[in-house]
C-alpha positions as CSV (number, residue, x, y, z in Angstrom):
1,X,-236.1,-135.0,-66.0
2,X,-233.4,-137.1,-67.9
3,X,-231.2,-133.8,-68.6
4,X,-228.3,-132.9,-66.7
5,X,-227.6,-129.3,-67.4
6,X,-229.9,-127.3,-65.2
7,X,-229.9,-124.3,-67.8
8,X,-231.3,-126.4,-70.3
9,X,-233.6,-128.1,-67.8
10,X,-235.4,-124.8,-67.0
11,X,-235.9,-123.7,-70.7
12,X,-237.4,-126.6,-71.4
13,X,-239.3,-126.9,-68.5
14,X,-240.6,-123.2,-69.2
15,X,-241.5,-124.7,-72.5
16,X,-243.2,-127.3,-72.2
17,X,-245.4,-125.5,-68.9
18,X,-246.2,-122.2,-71.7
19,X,-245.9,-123.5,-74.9
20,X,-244.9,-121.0,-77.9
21,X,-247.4,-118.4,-75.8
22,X,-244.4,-117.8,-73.3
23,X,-246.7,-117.9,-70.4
24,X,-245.5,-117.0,-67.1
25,X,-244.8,-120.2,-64.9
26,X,-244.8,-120.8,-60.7
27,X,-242.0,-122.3,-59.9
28,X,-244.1,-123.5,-56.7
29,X,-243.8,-127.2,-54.8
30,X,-245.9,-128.7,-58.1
31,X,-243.8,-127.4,-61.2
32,X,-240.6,-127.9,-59.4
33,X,-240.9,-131.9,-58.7
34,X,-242.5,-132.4,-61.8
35,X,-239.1,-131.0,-63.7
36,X,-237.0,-132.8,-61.3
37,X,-236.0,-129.2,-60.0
38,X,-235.1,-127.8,-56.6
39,X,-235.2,-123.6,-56.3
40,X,-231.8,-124.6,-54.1
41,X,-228.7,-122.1,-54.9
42,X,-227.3,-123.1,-57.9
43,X,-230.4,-122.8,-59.5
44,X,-231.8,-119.4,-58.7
45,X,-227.6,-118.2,-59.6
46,X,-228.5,-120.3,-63.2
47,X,-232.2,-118.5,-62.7
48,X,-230.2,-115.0,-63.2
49,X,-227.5,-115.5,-65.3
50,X,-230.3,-116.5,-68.2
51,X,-232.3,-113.2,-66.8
52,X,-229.1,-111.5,-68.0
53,X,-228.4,-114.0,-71.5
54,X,-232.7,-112.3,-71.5
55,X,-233.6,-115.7,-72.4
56,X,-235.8,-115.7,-69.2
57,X,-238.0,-112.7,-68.1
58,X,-239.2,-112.7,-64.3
59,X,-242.8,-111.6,-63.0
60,X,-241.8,-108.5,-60.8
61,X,-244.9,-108.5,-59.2
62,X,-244.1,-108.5,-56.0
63,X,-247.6,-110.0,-54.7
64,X,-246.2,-113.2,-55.6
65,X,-246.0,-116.3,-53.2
66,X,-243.9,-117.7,-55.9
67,X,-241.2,-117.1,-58.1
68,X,-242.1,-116.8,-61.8
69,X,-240.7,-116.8,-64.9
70,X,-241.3,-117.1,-68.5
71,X,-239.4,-117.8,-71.7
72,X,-238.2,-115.3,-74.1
73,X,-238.1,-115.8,-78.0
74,X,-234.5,-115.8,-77.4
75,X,-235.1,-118.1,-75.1
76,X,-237.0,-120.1,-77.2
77,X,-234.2,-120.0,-80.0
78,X,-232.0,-121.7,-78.1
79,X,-234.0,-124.5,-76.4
80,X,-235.3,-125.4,-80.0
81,X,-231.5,-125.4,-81.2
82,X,-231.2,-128.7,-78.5
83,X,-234.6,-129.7,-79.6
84,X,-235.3,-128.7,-83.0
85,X,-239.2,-130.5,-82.4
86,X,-240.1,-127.4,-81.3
87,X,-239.1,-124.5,-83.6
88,X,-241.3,-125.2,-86.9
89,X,-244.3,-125.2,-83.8
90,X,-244.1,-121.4,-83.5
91,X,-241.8,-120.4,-87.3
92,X,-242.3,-121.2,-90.7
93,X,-240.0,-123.2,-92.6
94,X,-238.3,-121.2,-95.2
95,X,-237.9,-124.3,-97.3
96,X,-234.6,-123.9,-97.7
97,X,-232.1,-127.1,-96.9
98,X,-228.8,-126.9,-95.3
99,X,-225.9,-129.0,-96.3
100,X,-222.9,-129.2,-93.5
101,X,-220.7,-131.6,-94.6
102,X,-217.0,-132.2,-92.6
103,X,-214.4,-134.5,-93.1
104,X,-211.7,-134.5,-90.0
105,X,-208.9,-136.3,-89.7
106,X,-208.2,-139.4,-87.2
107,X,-205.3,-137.0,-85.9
108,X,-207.5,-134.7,-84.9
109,X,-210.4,-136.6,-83.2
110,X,-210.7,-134.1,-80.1
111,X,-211.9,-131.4,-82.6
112,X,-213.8,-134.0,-84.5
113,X,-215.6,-135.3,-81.7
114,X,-216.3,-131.6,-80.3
115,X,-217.9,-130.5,-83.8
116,X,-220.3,-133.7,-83.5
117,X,-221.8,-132.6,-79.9
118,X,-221.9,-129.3,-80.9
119,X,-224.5,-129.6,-83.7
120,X,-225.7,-133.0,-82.3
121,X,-229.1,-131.9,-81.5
122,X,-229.6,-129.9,-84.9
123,X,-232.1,-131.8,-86.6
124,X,-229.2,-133.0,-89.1
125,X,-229.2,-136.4,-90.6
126,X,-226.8,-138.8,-92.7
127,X,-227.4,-138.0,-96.2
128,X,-224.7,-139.3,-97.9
129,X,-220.5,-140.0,-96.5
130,X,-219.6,-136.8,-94.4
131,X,-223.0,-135.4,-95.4
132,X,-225.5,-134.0,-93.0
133,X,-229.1,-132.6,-94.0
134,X,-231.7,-130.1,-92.1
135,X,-233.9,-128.0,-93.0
136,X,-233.5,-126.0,-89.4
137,X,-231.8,-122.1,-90.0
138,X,-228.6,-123.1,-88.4
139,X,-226.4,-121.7,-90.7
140,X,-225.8,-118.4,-88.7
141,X,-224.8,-120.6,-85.5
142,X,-222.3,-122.8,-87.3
143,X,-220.7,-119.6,-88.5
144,X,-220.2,-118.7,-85.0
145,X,-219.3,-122.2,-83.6
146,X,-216.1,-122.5,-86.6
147,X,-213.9,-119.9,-86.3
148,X,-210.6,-121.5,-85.7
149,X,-209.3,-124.3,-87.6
150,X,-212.6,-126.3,-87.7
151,X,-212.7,-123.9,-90.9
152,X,-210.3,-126.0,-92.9
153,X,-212.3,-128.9,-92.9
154,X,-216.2,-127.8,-92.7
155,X,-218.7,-126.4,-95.8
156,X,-221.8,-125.5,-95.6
157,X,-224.4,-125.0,-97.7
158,X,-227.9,-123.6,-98.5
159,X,-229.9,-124.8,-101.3
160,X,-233.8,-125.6,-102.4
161,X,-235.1,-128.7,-103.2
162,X,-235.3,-128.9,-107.4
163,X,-237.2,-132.5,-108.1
164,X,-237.1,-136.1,-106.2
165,X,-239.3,-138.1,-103.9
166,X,-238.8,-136.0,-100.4
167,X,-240.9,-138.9,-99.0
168,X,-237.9,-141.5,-100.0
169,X,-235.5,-138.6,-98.6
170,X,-237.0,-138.1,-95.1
171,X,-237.1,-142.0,-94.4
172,X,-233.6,-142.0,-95.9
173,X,-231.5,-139.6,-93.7
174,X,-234.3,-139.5,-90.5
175,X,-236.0,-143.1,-90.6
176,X,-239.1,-141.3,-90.1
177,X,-241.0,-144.8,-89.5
178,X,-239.1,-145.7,-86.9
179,X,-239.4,-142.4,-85.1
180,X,-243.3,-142.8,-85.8
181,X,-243.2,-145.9,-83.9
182,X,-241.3,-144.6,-81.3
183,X,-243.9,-142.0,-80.4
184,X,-246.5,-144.7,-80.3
185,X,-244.4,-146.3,-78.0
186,X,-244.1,-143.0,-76.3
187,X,-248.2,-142.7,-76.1
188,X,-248.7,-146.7,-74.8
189,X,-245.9,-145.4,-72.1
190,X,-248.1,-142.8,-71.2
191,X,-251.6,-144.4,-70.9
192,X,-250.0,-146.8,-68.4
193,X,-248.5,-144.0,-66.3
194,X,-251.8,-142.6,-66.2
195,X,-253.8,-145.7,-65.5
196,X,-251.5,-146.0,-62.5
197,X,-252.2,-145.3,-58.6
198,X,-249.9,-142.6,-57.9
199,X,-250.0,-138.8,-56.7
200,X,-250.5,-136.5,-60.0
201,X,-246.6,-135.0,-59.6
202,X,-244.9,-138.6,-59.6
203,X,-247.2,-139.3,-62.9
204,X,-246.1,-136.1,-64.1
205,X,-242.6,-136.6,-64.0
206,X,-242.8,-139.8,-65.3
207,X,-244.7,-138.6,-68.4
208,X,-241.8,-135.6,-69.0
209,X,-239.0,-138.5,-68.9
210,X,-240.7,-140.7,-71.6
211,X,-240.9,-137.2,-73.4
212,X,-237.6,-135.9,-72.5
213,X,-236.2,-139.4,-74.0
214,X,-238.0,-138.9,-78.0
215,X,-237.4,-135.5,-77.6
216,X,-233.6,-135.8,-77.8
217,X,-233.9,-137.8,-81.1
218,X,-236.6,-135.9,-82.6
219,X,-234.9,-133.6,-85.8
220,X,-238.3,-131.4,-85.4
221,X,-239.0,-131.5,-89.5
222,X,-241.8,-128.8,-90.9
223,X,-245.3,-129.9,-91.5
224,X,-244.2,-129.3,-95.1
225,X,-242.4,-132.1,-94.7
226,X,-244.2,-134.5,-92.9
227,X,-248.1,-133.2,-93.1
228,X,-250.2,-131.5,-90.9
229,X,-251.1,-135.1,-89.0
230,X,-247.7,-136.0,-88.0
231,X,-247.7,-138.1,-84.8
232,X,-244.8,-136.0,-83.2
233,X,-247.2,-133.0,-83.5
234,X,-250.1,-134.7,-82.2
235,X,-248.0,-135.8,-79.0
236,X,-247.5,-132.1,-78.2
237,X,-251.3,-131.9,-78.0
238,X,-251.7,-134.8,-76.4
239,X,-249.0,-133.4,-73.8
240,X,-250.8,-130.4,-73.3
241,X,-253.7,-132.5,-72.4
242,X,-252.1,-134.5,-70.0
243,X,-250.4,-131.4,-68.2
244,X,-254.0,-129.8,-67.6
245,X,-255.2,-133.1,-65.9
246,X,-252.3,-133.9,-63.8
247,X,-250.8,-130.3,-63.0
248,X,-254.4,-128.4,-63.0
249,X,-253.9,-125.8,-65.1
């Protein structure tokens, strides 16, 4: 999987394996290579320590050849925070928009810089010069991300959406037809992994990358938004799909 934090690997992984049901999940010789995991040290210590952050809940039955685990709805919080595709999936949007907008100086480019991977992967987009969009409920994280002097140079705002063309808006600050094209690019990627010769697990992985990759760029907009056909929503079907075939489930 083209992630490199193993924390964020596993939620993800637990995600896509359950879906917003939270199923429990074998992390057995099929799941593991087919997340590009290894149940080696470091990850059964990262294993625990989101047991105790309870974004991660382990089977106790001890009857179990395998360890397993499934995802919280903490858990799911904060994978949809890194990708926001996945939160309007299992909540309604509230159809409120919020407004972040931050203007740091040159002379203070570490902190700049920091802010921008922080909130990175919050479905914001350019709206206008030092203004970010989203529609995602991340105004109570942003309050706990600026507490020190970030404050002097960061507003925020929440607001509804009075009259315009939200059509014109969305391809505006998201490109939306590009990202559409990306996921058919994403789905031609696929049907060529599948047609291949290879074992089911080596297919599997393959198809999680090519995810992994639009997943990153995804901002995860509400059907409200984007309509109930939307091609990013379809690909999650069309996921599922493909995990039943290839991991037999």
């Amino acid at each position: 999987m083209a992630i490199k934090e193993r924390r964020t690997k596993i939620l993800l992984a637990l995600l896509l394996m359950s879906g917003e049901d939270f199923y429990f999940v074998k992390f057995d010789n099929v799941f593991l290579p087919s997340f590009d995991l290894t149940l080696n040290r470091k990850t059964l210590s990262t294993l625990k320590n989101l047991e105790k952050e309870m974004l991660i809940e382990k089977n106790t039955d001890i009857n179990l050849k395998h360890p397993t685990y499934r995802l919280t709805s903490e858990g799911f919080k904060n994978v949809s925070l890194i990708f926001p595709v996945f939160r309007f999936t299992k909540d309604k949007w509230d159809g409120i928009w919020r407004i972040l907008s931050y203007e740091i100086p040159e002379k203070k480019r570490e902190l700049r810089d920091r802010l921008r991977r922080e909130v990175a992967s919050w479905g914001l987009g350019p709206w206008h010069r030092s203004f970010w969009l989203t529609p995602h409920p991340v105004i109570p994280i942003l309050k706990e991300l600026i507490t020190g002097e970030e404050k002097t140079y960061v507003q925020a705002f929440e607001s509804s959406h009075v009259f315009g063309d939200r059509e014109i808006l969305i391809e505006k600050v998201w490109n939306k037809s590009q990202l559409e094209k990306n996921y058919r690019t994403l789905f031609m990627k696929w049907h060529d992994i599948l047609s291949k010769d290879e074992d089911k697990i080596k297919k599997m992985k393959d198809v999680v990358n090519h995810y992994v990759d639009i997943l990153k760029v995804d901002p995860g907009l509400p059907k409200e938004l984007l309509g109930e056909k939307w091609i990013g929503f379809e690909a999650i079907s069309l996921f599922r799909e493909i995990r039943a075939i290839l991991m037999d489930i």
